[in-house]
C-alpha positions, 0 to 999 in steps of 0.5 A: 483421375483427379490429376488426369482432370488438371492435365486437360484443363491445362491442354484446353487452357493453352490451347484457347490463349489469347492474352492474359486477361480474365475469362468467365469460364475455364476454357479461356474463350469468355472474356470478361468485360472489365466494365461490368466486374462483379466481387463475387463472381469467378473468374479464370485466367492463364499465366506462363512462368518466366524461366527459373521464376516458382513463386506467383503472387496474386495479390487482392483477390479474396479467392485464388484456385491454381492449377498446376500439371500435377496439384491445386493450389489455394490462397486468397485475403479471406483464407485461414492461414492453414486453409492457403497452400504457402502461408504468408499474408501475401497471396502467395503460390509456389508452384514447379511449372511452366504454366498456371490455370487460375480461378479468382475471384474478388469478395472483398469489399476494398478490391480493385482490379487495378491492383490486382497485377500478378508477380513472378519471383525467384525463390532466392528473390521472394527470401531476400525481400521477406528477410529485408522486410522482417529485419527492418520492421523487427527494428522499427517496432523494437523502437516503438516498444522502447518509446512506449515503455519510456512514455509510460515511465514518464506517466508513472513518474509525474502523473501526467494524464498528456502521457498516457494518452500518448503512450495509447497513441503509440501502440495504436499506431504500432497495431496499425503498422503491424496490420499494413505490414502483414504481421498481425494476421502471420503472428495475432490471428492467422484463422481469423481473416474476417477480423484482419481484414476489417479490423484497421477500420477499428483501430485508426478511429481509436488511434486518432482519439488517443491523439486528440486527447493528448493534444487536449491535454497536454496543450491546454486547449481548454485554457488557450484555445477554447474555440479549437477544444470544442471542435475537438470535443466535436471531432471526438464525437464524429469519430463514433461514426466510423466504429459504428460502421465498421461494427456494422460490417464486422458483423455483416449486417451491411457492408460499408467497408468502403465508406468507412475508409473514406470516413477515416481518410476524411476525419484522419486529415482534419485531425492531423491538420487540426492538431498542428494549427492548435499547436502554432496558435497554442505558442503563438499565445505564450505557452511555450512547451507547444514549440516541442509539441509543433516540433515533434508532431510535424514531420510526424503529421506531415507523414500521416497525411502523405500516407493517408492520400496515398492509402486514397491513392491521390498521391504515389508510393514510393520512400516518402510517403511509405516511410515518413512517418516511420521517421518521424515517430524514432524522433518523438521520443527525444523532443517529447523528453526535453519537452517534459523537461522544459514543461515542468521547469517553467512551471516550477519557475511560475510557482516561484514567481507567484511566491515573490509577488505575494511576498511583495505584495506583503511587504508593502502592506507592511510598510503602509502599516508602519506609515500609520504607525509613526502616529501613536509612538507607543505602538510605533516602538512595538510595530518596528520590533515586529516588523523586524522580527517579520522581515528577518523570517521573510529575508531567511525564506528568501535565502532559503527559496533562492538556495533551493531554486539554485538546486533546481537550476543545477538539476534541470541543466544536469538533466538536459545535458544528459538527455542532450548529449549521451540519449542522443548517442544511442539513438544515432547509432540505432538509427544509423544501423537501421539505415544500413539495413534498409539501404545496404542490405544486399551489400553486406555479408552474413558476418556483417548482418550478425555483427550490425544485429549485435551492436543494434541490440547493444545500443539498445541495452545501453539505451534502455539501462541509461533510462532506468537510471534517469528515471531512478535519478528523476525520482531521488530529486523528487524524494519519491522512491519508497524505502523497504529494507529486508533480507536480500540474497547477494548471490542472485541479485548479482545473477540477476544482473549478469544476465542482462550483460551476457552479450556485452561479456560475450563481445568483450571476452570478459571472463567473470569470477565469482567467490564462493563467499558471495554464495552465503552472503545475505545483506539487510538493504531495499532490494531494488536498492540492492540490484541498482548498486549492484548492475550499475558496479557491474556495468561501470567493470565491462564498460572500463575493462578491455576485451579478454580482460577479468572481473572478480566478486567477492564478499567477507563478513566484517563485524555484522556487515557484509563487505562485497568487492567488485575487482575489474582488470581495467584501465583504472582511475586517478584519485581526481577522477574519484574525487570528481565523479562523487563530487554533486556540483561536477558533471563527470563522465568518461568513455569506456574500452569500446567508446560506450558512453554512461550518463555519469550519475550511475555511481553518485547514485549508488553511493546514496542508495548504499548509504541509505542502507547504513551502508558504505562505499569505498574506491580504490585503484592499481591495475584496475579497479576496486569497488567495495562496498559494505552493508548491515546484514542485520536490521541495525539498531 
């Protein structure tokens, strides 16, 4: 009966088309006047499928009824996702038919019938767009949770309030990206479609706040610029009006959906526009870490405030406006780290000159004192034997603060060589992977996407190991790591980090050979220590070991200590390689068998967490590689 009913209302639909348009009633004979558009009433139209063509998106509107020849089809914007007949966040049918009856209807209170342009696709069409758009944004969000990650470190490191603000702004702008593109409602809450809908009128207002309160802090505002700290603060406080609201229409006690959009496009564009003049005004004024933060904050506010006009729709959409602030957020990351860098050295540098200045200061004081010394001969005798012995102590800490500025001279310019030349590597390779997805991807085979997929994943694995390191190398300068020996079992912790070089064992076809003596191999060490010294040792074999190549582990007890050996079949070094990548006054790296780039500190550092433990660590090179190092496996006396 049900289906007899379908077959006439599609006899009666096509027989009364005219074009395709909106109708006020199921025959097709009312049409609707677009003047007098109403959100809540149905309304009804016909399309006719080109040739080959199954899948009809019907965007923006909140209720859609298709009737086919023989089925009824539903979706819409307010539907739970197992109420819609093909489950995406688009309005979606799939439909085997020539014909389509379609009831509508608006209930949204950002509907625009403008844009509301039903589109026809092939099934092969419709998978090619989903699998670009999966694959593009899988990588743009994999960039952002590194960026939060490494921010976060950086908070935890230094104790700066500017970077967790930030790291907050991050993941508000990854909701937001999340919400625009589809994501949160096919992957957060798929029956919650009255959150989804209005929840970007929440987490914008919330985003926007972390930012200004990262530029408050991190820019001084309250210092350099007092009057632009206070329109922040006021800024800070409007932003209450657009969570008022939207709570207000969340809970449908009135509907300001609308209103609040403008309010946040309004407020959005004050802030990003507010927030790179205070930058400008801030380095104008001599605080110079701002010309990081102008740097990269501009392409990235740049990109904010084309993508809210054309959220507006004051501006097109097209690559610019859609993906500009996309590339702006990948190039955060590295100018925010020499930022940091750049940051804390002036300040160091700041704290030493005061430290001169007082002891200037001091200095002539004394010689005054002498002056009014020569007077009284008796006193003046006892007045040079002080001064002497004051002014030996003076020119020791002189000695003392100038070896110890050296140091840190030799420090910072190590560490921006390292985030200068080999974080860059990764990166470029990242995002050159990621430019090759998005503008190739029709052109490249499966084979081609699977190996870019794997040397995507690569990069990122280096990327990510050579942070850990930084960070543990930051902390060692800073004499900031705890110290927590205890019984440590060998066997997982080498486990533990094969683990995480499964996929680089697996390109290079490297076989690994484990001894059964590492099996009962307990060691007295700091176990964080413990699988530092071991991932890195396993790391430096894969990188200087050539595909189809071999690493063996093994270990012995040698009079209370265990010594554990890591033999790779690589390309070997010299005794003056050795000599110089234990060297602390020499910056020493080199390239591995597949061009893998290392930051150079991996070993020094394992060498001083061995010898932490009362440890020691031995090189030794034929037709390979042999690394040995021994530990107590008792608590030494």
């Amino acid at each position: 009966m049900r289906r007899a009913t379908i077959s006439l209302l599609f006899i009666i639909g096509v027989l009364f088309l005219k074009a395709q348009g909106l109708y006020l009633d199921s025959l097709l004979q009312q049409p609707a006047d677009s003047n007098a558009f109403s959100n809540s009433e149905w309304y009804w139209t016909m399309l006719v499928l080109d040739e080959d063509n199954q899948l009809v998106e019907i965007p923006g509107w909140s209720h859609v009824i298709v009737y086919d020849e023989d089925k009824i089809h539903r979706t819409g914007t307010m539907l739970k996702g197992d109420q819609k007949s093909y489950f995406s966040y688009k309005n979606i049918i799939d439909a085997n038919a020539d014909s389509l009856l379609i009831k509508l209807k608006g209930d949204h209170p950002l509907f625009e019938l403008a844009n509301s342009t039903i589109s026809q696709f092939t099934p092969s069409t419709w998978r090619f767009h989903e699998r670009q758009r999966l694959i593009a944004h899988g990588l743009f969000f994999g960039i952002l949770i590194v960026m939060a990650l490494y921010n976060l470190m950086i908070y935890m490191a230094v104790k700066d309030q500017s970077y967790l603000w930030y790291v907050l702004s991050i993941i508000g702008f990854g909701l937001y990206m999340a919400f625009y593109y589809g994501f949160s409602f096919e992957h957060f809450w798929p029956d919650r479609p009255h959150w989804n809908a209005y929840f970007f009128a929440l987490i914008i207002p919330l985003t926007n706040i972390s930012r200004i309160l990262f530029t408050k802090t991190y820019l001084h505002t309250s210092e350099y610029v007092p009057r632009w700290n206070t329109f922040f603060t006021v800024i800070l406080i409007l932003y209450l009006t657009p969570i008022i609201m939207w709570l207000i229409s969340w809970l449908e006690i009135k509907d300001w959906l609308v209103e609040t959009n403008y309010v946040i496009g309004l407020l959005g564009a004050i802030t990003m526009t507010a927030i790179t003049l205070t930058s400008i005004i801030v380095y104008k004024r001599g605080y110079k870490p701002a010309l990081w933060f102008l740097v990269a904050f501009a392409l990235f506010n740049i990109g904010g405030i084309l993508f809210i006009f054309r959220e507006l729709n004051y501006l097109p959409d097209n690559f610019l406006t859609r993906y500009i602030v996309q590339i702006g957020a990948v190039a955060q990351v590295v100018l925010f780290s020499l930022g940091l860098s750049d940051r804390l050295n002036r300040t160091r540098k700041m704290l030493a000159l005061e430290t001169i200045e007082k002891e200037k200061i001091a200095r002539e004081k004394e010689m005054e004192k002498k002056l009014l010394a020569e007077k009284q001969k008796d006193e003046l005798e006892r007045q040079v034997k002080e001064r002497t012995k004051e002014l030996e102590e003076t020119l020791s800490q002189l000695k003392i603060s100038e070896s110890e500025l050296r140091e840190l001279n030799q420090v910072k310019s190590k560490l921006f060589s390292i985030i200068s030349h080999e974080l860059k590597s990764p990166l470029t390779t990242v995002d050159s992977y990621l430019n090759l997805f998005i503008n190739h991807y029709n052109k490249l085979t499966p084979e081609e996407i699977s190996e870019l997929s794997d040397k995507t994943r690569f990069s990122l694995q280096n990327l990510i190991l050579l942070m850990d390191n930084l960070l543990l190398w930051s902390r060692l300068q800073q004499e900031s790591l705890t110290f927590n020996p205890t019984k440590v079992d060998l066997r997982k912790a080498i486990d533990k980090s094969l683990k995480l070089f499964t996929l680089s064992l697996e390109q290079k076809k490297i076989r690994i050979e484990i001894e059964s003596g590492v099996d009962d191999a307990m060691v007295h060490a700091d176990k964080d220590m413990l699988e530092f010294v071991v991932r890195n040792l396993i790391h430096n074999s894969i990188k200087f070991t050539p595909k189809n190549g071999r690493i063996k582990i093994t270990a012995e007890n040698n009079e209370g200590y265990s010594r554990i050996s890591i033999i790779d079949t690589g390309i070997g070094m010299t005794k003056d390689m050795i000599r110089q990548i234990l060297d602390r006054e020499e910056s020493f790296t080199r390239v591995g068998t597949e061009q893998e780039k290392g930051s150079g500190i991996g070993l020094l550092m394992c060498k001083d967490f061995i010898e932490k433990n009362d440890g020691t660590l031995e090189i030794s090179t034929d037709k390979g590689t042999t690394v040995t190092f021994s530990l107590p496996e008792h608590t030494p006396h």
